[in-house]
Structure formats: C-alpha cells, structure tokens
N, C-alpha and C positions, 0 to 999 in steps of 0.2 A: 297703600295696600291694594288700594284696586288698580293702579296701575301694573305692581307685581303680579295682581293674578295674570295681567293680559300676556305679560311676558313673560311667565310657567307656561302657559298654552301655546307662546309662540315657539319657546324652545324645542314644544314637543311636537313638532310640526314634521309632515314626512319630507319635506322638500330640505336640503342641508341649507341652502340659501337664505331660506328663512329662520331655520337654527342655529347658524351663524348671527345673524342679526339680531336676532333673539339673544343669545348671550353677551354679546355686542352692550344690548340693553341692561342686561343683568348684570355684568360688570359696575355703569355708571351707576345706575342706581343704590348699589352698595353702600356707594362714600356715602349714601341721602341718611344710613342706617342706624340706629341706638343697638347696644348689646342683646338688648333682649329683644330688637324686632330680626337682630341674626341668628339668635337660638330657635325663634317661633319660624324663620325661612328655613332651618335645617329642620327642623322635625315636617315639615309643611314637605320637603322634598321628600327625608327617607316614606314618610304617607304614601308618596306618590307613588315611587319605584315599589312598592310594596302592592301594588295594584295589579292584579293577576291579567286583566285584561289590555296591559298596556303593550303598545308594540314595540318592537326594536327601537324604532326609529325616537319614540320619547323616550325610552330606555336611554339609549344617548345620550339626547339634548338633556335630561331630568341625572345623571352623571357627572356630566361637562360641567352642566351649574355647580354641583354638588364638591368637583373637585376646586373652582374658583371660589366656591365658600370657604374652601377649609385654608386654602392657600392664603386667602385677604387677611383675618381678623380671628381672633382670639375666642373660641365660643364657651358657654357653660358648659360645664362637664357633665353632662345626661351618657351612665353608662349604659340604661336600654336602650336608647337611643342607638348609640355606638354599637352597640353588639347587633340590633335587629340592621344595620347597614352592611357589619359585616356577613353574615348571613346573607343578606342578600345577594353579597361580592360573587361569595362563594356559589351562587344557584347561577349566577350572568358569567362564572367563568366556565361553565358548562352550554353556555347558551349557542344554538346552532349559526347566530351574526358572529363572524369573527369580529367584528366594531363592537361589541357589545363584547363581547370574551377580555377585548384589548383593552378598551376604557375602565371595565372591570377591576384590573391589575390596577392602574392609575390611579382610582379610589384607592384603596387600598393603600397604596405610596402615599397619599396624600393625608389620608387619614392616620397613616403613623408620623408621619413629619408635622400634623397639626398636634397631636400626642403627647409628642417627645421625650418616649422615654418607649421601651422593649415592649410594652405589652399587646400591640398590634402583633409585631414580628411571635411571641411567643403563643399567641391564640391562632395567627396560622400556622406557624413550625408544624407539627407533627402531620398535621391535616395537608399541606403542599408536600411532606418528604410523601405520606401514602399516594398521594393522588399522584406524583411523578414516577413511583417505582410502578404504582398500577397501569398507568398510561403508557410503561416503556414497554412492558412485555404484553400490553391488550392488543398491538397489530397481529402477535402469530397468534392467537384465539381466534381473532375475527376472521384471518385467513383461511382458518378452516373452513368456516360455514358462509362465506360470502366468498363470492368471484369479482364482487363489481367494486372495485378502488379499496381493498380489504384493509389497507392500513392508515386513511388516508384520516377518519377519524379521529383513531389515538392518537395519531400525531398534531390534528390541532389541538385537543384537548391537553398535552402533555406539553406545547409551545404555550397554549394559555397560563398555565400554572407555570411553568420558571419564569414568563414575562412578569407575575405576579410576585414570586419570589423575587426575582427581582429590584422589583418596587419595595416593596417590605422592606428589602434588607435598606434598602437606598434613603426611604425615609424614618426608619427606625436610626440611621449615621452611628454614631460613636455610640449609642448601648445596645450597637449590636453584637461588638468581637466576644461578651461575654457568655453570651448565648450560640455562640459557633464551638461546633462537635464534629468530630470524627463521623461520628452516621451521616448529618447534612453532608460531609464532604465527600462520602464513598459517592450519595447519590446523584447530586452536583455531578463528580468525575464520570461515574455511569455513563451520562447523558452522552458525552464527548463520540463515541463509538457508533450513535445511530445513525442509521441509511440516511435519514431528509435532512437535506441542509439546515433548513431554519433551524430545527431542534439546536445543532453543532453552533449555529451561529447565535441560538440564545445563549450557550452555556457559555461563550467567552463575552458575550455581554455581564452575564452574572460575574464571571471572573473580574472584569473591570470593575465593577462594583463592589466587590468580598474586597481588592487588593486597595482598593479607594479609602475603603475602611479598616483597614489594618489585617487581611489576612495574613500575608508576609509575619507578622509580626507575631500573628497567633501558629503558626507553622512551630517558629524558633521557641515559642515556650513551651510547646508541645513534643520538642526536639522530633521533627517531622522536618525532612529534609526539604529544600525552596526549588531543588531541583527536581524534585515530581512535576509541582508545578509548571516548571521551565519547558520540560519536557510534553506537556498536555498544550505549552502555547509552542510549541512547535511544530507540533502536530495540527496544529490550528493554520499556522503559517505557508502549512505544505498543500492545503486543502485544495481540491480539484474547482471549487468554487470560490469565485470572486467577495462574494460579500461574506464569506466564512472566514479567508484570508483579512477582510478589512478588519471584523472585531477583534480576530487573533492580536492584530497589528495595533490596534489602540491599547488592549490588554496588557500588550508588549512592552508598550511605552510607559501605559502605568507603573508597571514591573519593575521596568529602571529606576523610573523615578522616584519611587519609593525605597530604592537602594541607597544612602548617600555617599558608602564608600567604595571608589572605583575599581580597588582590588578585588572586593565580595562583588562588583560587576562583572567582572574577568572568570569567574569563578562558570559563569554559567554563557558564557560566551562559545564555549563549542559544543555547547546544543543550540543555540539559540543564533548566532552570527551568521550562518551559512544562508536559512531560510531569512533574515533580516537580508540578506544582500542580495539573495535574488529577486527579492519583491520591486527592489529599485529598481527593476527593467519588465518589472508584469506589465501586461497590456491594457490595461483595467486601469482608468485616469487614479483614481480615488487610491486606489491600493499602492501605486507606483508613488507619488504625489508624497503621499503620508508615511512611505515607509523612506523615502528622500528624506526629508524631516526629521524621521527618529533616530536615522542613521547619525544625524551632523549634531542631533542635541547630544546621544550618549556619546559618542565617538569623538566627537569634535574632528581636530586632525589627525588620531589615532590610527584612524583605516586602516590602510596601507598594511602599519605593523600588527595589530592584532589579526587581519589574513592570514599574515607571513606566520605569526603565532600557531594561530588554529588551521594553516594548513590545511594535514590530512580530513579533519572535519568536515571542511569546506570542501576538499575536492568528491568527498563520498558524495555528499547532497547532492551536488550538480549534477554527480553519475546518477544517481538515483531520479532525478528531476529530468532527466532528460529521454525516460521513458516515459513519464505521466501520460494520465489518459487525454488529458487537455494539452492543445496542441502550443494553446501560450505560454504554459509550463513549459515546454521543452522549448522552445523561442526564444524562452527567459533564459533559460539554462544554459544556451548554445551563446548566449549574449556575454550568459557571465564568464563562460568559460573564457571567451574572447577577451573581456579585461584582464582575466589570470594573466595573462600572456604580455597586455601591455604593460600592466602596472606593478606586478609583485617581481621582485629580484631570479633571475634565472637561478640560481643556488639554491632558493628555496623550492621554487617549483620544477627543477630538472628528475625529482624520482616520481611526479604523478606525468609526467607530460606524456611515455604513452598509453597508460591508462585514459588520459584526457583525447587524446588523436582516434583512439578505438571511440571514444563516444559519439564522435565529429565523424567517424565516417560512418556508424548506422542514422545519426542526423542529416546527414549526405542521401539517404532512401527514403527519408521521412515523406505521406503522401503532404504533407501540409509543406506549401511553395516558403513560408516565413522563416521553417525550421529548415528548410536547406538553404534558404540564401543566410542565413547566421551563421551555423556552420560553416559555409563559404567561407563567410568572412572572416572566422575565427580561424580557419586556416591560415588565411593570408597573413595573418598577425603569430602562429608559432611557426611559420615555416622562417621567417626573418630571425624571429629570436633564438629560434631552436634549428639553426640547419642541423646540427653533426645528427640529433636524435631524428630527425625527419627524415634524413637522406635514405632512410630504410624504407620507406610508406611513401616516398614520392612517386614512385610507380603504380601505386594504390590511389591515389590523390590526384593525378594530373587526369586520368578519364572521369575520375569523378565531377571536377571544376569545367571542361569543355562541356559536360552535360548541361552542367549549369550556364556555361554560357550561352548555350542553344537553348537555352530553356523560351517556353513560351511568355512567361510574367518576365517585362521590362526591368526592371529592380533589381533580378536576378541575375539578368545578364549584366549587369553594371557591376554588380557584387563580384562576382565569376572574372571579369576581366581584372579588378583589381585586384585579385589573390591569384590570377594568373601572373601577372606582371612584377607580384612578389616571391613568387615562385622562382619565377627567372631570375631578378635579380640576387635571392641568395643561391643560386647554381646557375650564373651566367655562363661559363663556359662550357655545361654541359645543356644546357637549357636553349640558350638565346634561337643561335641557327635551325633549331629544331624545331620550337616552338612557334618563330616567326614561318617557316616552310609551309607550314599547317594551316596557318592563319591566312596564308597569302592563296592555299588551295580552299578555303571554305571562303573567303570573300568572294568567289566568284558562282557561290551556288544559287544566288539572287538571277541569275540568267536561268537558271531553270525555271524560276516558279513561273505556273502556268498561267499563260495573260486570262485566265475564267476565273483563275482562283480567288474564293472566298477565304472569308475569316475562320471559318470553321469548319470544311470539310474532313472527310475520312477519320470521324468522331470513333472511337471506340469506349460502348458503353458496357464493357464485361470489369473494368478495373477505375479504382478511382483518378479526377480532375482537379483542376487547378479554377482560382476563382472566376465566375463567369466565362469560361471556356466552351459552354453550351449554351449562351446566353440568347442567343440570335435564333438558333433553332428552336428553343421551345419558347419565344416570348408570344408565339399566336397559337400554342396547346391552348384550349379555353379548359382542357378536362384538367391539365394539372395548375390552374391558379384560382376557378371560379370553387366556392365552396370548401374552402380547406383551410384547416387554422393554420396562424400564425404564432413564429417563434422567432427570436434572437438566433443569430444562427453564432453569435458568441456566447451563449450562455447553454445552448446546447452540445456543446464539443466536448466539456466534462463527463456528460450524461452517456453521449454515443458512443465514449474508446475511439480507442485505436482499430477500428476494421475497418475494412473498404465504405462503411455506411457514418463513417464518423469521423467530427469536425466540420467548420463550416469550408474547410477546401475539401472537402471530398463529396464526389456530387457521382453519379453515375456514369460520366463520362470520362474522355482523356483522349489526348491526341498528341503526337511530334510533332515537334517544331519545323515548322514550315522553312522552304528554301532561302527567303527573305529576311526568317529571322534569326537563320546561322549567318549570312551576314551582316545583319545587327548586330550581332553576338560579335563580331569580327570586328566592325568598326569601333567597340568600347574596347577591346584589347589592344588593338593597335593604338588607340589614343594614349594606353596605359603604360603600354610597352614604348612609346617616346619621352617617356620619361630616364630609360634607361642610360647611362652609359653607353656610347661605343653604339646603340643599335640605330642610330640615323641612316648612315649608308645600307641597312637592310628595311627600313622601313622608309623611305623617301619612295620608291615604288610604287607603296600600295598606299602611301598617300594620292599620289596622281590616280590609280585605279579605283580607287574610293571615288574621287570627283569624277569620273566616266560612269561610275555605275548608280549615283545616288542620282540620276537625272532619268533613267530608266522609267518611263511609266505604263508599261505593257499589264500591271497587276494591280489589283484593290488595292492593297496597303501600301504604297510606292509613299504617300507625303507622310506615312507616319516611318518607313525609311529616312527619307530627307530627316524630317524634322532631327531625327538621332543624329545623321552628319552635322546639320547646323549645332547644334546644340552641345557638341563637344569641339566643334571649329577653333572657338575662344581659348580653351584649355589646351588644343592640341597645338596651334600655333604661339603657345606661351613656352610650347616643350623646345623650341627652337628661337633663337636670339634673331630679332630683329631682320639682318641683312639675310638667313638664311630660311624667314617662313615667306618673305617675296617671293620667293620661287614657285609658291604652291599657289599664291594668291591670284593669279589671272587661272587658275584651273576650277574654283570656285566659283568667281563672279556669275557664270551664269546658273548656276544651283543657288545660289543667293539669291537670285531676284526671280528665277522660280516661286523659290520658298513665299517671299512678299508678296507677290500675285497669287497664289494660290487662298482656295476656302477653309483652309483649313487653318484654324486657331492657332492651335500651338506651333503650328510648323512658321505662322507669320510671325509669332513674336517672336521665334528661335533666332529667326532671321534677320529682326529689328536690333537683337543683340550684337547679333554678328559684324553690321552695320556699324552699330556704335562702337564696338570693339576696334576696330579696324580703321576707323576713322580716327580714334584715341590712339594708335600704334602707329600708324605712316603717318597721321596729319592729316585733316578733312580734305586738303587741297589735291595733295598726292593720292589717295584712296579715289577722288571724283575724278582726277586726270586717269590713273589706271582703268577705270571702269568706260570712260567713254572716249577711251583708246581702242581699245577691244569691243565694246557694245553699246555706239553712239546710241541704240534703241532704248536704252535703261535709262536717257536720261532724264526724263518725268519723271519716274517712277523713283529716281534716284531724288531729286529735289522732292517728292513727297515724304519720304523717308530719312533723310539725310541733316 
C-alpha cells in the first residue's frame, strides 16, 4: 500500500514524463492485487479526482489510472461510487484542458464497458442530447456580446461531449441498439452542417461507432431509409478537409461491411461511388491510401463496370469537385476525370465528354500549377479517345496547352508537351506541320534571354503565383518571417477559397515565363513529337538545333537547361532505331561532357545516364572511339565516367 501511495503521487505529477512512468508503475503493480485491495484503489481514486484543489495535470494522470483500473479486472459494484465518478466525468467535460475535457469522455467509455450493460449510456443520454443541442447554437449567443474568437468555446465544449457520446455508446456495445431514438439521431445528424471541422469529423467518428453497433440495422426496423445515412457519409467524403474526409471514409467502410448483400450494396452506390473514387487520388497520404483499400475490398474487380453503371452520378461529382474551394479537390477531380477517359468504354462516356472538356478548360485557368497540369494531362488522354467530339474545342485547347508548356513549374511543361504530341497525333495531318513550325520558332527564344537574367525578375505582385516563384526575393525580408505564426500551407487551402489569397500556390506574386523556359517547353515537345509517325524528317532539324543551343551559357539558368536536354537524350534517341540516332550522336558529345564537368547535381547525373545509355546502345568500345574521334580532350573524364 505504501508503495501505491508513492505512485498516486507520481501519477499526479505536472511533468507527463513522470505520469507516464507513474502509470507505467501502476499497471505492474495491479497483477500484485486481491479483489478487494481493487475496490479500496477505485474509491482511493474517485477520493482524489473529487478534490477541488487538484490540478489538470493530476486530473489526468488520477483518470489515466482510473480508466486502466476498470479496463484490468472486475471490481465490486459500489453504485455511489459509480455515480459520484460519473458526476465528476460530467464537471471535467467542461473543464477549460482540452486533456482533461478528452480523458474525461474515455472514463466514461471505460466505465460502461467495465458495466456491461446500458446503464452508463442511459444516465448520460438525455444529459449529452441537451448539452450538444445547447453547445451547437451557443457560438451565435456568444457572438453577440464577445468580438474576441466568439465561437471558439461552444465548439470545444460541443467536441467534448460527442467525444463522450461516443465513448458511451462504444462501451455500452450490444445494449446499446435498444436504447437508440430518433431524437439522438436528428441530434447526431444536426452536428454534420457546423462551420469547424473537428465538430464534422466527430460526428462521423460516432457514425463509425452507431454502424459498428448495429445502426444499419436499427434504421431497417424503424423503416427509416439507409440512404440518409449514405447520403450524410457522402457529404463527409466531399469535405473540404482532409481528416473530415478520413473519418467519412472509415465510416464508409464500416457501411459496406455491415452490408453482406452486394446487390443492397449497389443500391447506395450512386450516392456514395463518385466521392469513394475520387479520394483514390486525394493528396492527403492517409485519405488516398484508405480509400485504395476500401475500393478493392467492396468492389473487388467490379470497378470498371459499376462506373460505367453509375455514370451520370459519377460525372456530376467530378463537375462539382472541380470547383472546390481546396485546390487538391480539384486536382483529384481533374485526375479522375483523366481515368474517365482511359479506362471506361467510349459508349458509355460519349454523352458527358463535353460536359467533361468544359470543366478541363476552366481547370486550364485554375491559379493552383497542380490543377492545370491535370487538366493538361487529362486532355491528352480524350483528345485520342474522343477525336470526332474534340475536333470542335481544339482551337480552344491547343493555346491553352502551349501556355502550359511555357509555364514556369517543370512538371507542367513535361505534362503540356505530352498532350501536345497527342493532340497531333489524333489530327496529324492537320496538326503535325503546324505544330512542329511553331515549335521550331519558340526553340530559339533561349537567344534572347538576357546574359544578367535572374530567376525572378519582373515579379508581378497585383495577381496570384506559382510555388516558390518569389522565393529568392523575399528570403532576406526579416519583416515578413521574424514574428509571425505558422501554418501548413496544405491545410490552409480549404480555409482561404478560391481568391487571389488562397491555396498554398497562390502567394502575391506571378510572373511569365522566361525566354529559356519556352525553350524548355520546346525541348519536351520535340522529344514527344518523335514519337510520331512520319514526323522525323521535320524534326531531325531541331534535334541538331537543340544541341547548338543547350551549350549556350550567356544566362543564370543555362545547366538547368542542359540538364532538360540530357535528360530526355535517352528517350529521344529511343524515338529512332539505332543506325538513324548516330546521326545526332557527335552533335551531343560535347553537351555531354559539359553536363559531367559541371557543379551542378542534377545536370551531372543526367549526364552519367546518358553515358550509360549510349555505351548500352553502340557498345562501350564504339561510343569511346566516337567520343575521342571528335574530342581526344574528354578522354579522362571519359575513363572517370565510363
């Protein structure tokens, strides 16, 4: 006993370090215990917690114990006992520690699952449906008479108690479905609609837990249709926040699972399929990850055909998702649009495609660089499937993708040139000679940029940027990084919209694409465009002029030029069989071994590749004989490499 007391005291210690350790102790020592010296340690706690003068911090650690007491072993049933604990739940789910508000709830759980049987869950019922309906409408009270975070209150207050519901219901298990009403469930659904995330992302926790324990099933006795439900976790699915999307999506899963027949699955498939599929491409690891998963358990290899099924469903979403105020939402959406295209039968999706083409080109203006390079690429994928429909909006289309190939984010122009290249080849004979004309006048605007130029001049800070596009110029402001909070700038994008001030790509600045990097832009499309059919004899050319112009080092960014030549060398010499990429190969070599002497990282490994490549293609012996045929000076640097 006297060692118990030492570790009550240590529990209640302000340091966690040592209230870890403390319970740590209070775990072993349990197994040391008789029945009744675990009845005289639960009244010995609720004692404690019942101390007006105690602080959070043993509020906590005298909790913590309290919920591994009831979880270990079987205690005497002392109903004052019980009652003055809960009582107490109820004064620490008010308490101003949210740690104490949260532990709070977890008693509670724990003490109905030591229980086991309703009577926990029915002495809070009435007392958590008041405290959540009062909690939901106390922010516009407070709003009146306070200016300073007016809502900010009711809302942990109102997160403490469904956390607690929660609990309740979770360890109250199977005697709880009889004790479930229509009143709990208007208030429950209530919750779904309020402004702060956590409130949304508690109520689909409880969801997960009502469905765990049989609500599905109390719906159907109730003759209360399953598709309300379906419908409140799709609205969970759509949410502009990432960890409201996550609970939605485990709820989700519950959902099915508690279905076992896959026809009554089908049933609720176009409310619920559209937002299950776009989550596969959220940006959010956790969300994307889990909603992969719940796709291939319910679905198995169904996919495909229930798409094709629910169609129209599916294509409204996308439309709809592709305005979201979050910019990954519409990223997602511009992604899934882009599967439409590869993977569902032209027959089914020929009467939304242009419906779909109109969303892809205001994603095409999107300020956020992610949501137009999708788009891009989602282009390149129906203009192949869908010429006849396309040939209308190709004129719409093709200035939109040269923008992006000039665009200033790398990725973008890589994206751009391959939905140019597929552009051309479903309208080669009106496309090719035109397209390649253009290309062959922008690869040469690299001679203009100015030998002073910088990475960031002639900023324009009236309209929004692309990421770290101002990064150089304000990295020695002290006035905008010393003294100023910090935020995720991914988890801020839902919150800012869509205006010049929102997302983490839009920052105050913006600038065009510099002369250098319409010829970057030119060099991915030419790589892309030899792919084609028939367009060798127009592109042999401006392969030679490519290797004149990427050796050019009059400007700052010249090796991150190169490195783009090297780096699609491999690929572009793959577009041509053997005896006819020799031809290009001595125009090269010395941008090759540029690129290996040079400080710059990526442009040397570009170049290590290229090396390898080439020595794999002609044969190491041939590739060293060509090299110190033309530039006996490379050949050290050739045996360091080689």
């Amino acid at each position: 006993l006297l060692k118990m007391d030492s570790i009550l005291i240590q529990i209640q210690n302000h340091a966690k370090i040592e209230r870890d350790r403390g319970l740590q102790r209070f775990s072993l020592e349990l197994s040391n215990m008789s029945q009744v010296q675990f009845s005289e340690l639960y009244l010995k706690l609720v004692d404690d917690l019942s101390s007006p003068s105690l602080e959070w911090e043993a509020i906590l650690g005298v909790c913590e114990a309290t919920i591994i007491l009831l979880e270990s072993k079987s205690l005497i049933k002392n109903s004052d006992v019980r009652n003055n604990l809960l009582n107490l739940c109820l004064t620490f789910l008010e308490d101003h520690e949210f740690r104490v508000r949260q532990v709070a709830g977890k008693v509670v759980g724990a003490l109905a699952a030591h229980e086991n049987s309703s009577y926990i869950f029915t002495f809070f019922q009435e007392i958590l449906i008041e405290k959540i309906k009062f909690n939901l409408h106390r922010d516009e009270v407070r709003s009146e008479t306070s200016s300073k975070l007016p809502m900010t209150s009711g809302w942990r207050y109102l997160e403490s108690y469904m956390n607690c519901l929660n609990a309740a219901v979770d360890g109250t298990g199977s005697h709880f479905i009889p004790h479930m009403s229509r009143k709990l469930l208007d208030v429950i659904f209530s919750t779904l609609d309020h402004s702060n995330r956590f409130i949304r992302e508690s109520f689909f926790k409880i969801c997960l837990c009502l469905i765990n324990h049989g609500l599905i099933q109390w719906l159907d006795s109730e003759s209360i249709s399953s598709v309300i439900l379906a419908e409140k976790l799709s609205d969970g699915l759509s949410d502009n926040w990432s960890q409201v999307r996550l609970a939605a999506s485990e709820a989700t899963r519950e959902f099915f699972s508690k279905i076992s027949n896959y026809e009554t699955q089908q049933s609720f498939f176009p409310v619920l399929l559209g937002p299950m599929c776009l989550n596969r491409y959220y940006i959010a690891d956790g969300v994307r990850i889990f909603s992969q998963d719940t796709w291939k358990q319910v679905l198995n290899s169904r996919g495909i055909a229930e798409v094709e099924t629910n169609i129209s469903h599916i294509v409204k979403f996308y439309c709809s998702q592709s305005v979201a105020d979050n910019h990954a939402v519409r990223e997602a959406a511009c992604t899934c649009i882009a599967e439409l295209a590869t993977k569902v039968s032209p027959q089914c999706l020929s009467p939304y495609v242009d419906d779909l083409l109109d969303v892809l080109i205001q994603a095409f203006n999107d300020d956020s660089w992610p949501v137009r390079d999708t788009a891009c690429v989602a282009v390149g994928h129906f203009v192949l499937k869908f010429s006849n429909a396309f040939i209308s909006k190709i004129d719409i289309f093709l200035p939109l993708i040269y923008e992006n190939l000039y665009d200033n984010i790398p990725s973008v122009r890589q994206g751009a040139a391959i939905s140019l290249a597929n552009c051309v080849k479903a309208y080669k004979d009106k496309l090719l000679s035109k397209v390649i004309d253009k290309i062959a006048h922008d690869l040469e605007s690299v001679l203009s940029q100015k030998n002073d130029s910088k990475k960031f001049p002639n900023l324009d800070i009236s309209s929004p940027a692309t990421f770290s596009v101002a990064k150089q110029v304000r990295d020695n402001d002290v006035s905008l990084h010393e003294n100023q909070p910090m935020f995720s700038c991914g988890s801020l994008a839902p919150k800012m919209g869509r205006s010049p001030k929102g997302g983490c790509s839009s920052c105050l600045f913006k600038r065009d694409a510099l002369p250098w990097e319409v010829s970057d832009g030119c060099v991915y499309a030419i790589c892309e465009l030899s792919y084609i059919k028939d367009s060798h004899n127009l592109i042999d050319p401006l392969i030679f002029r490519i290797a004149e112009l990427c050796i050019l080092s009059h400007y700052h960014q010249h090796l991150v030029f190169l490195n783009t030549v090297l780096s699609i060398l491999p690929k572009l010499f793959d577009a041509f069989n053997k005896k006819e990429s020799k031809k290009f190969l001595n125009e090269f070599i010395k941008p090759l071994f540029i690129g290996l002497k040079c400080d710059n990282m990526l442009t040397v490994s570009s170049a290590e590749k290229c090396v390898n490549k080439f020595s794999q293609m002609y044969g190491p012996s041939i590739f060293r004989s060509r090299v110190l045929n033309y530039y006996p000076e490379y050949e050290a640097d050739l045996d360091k490499f080689q």
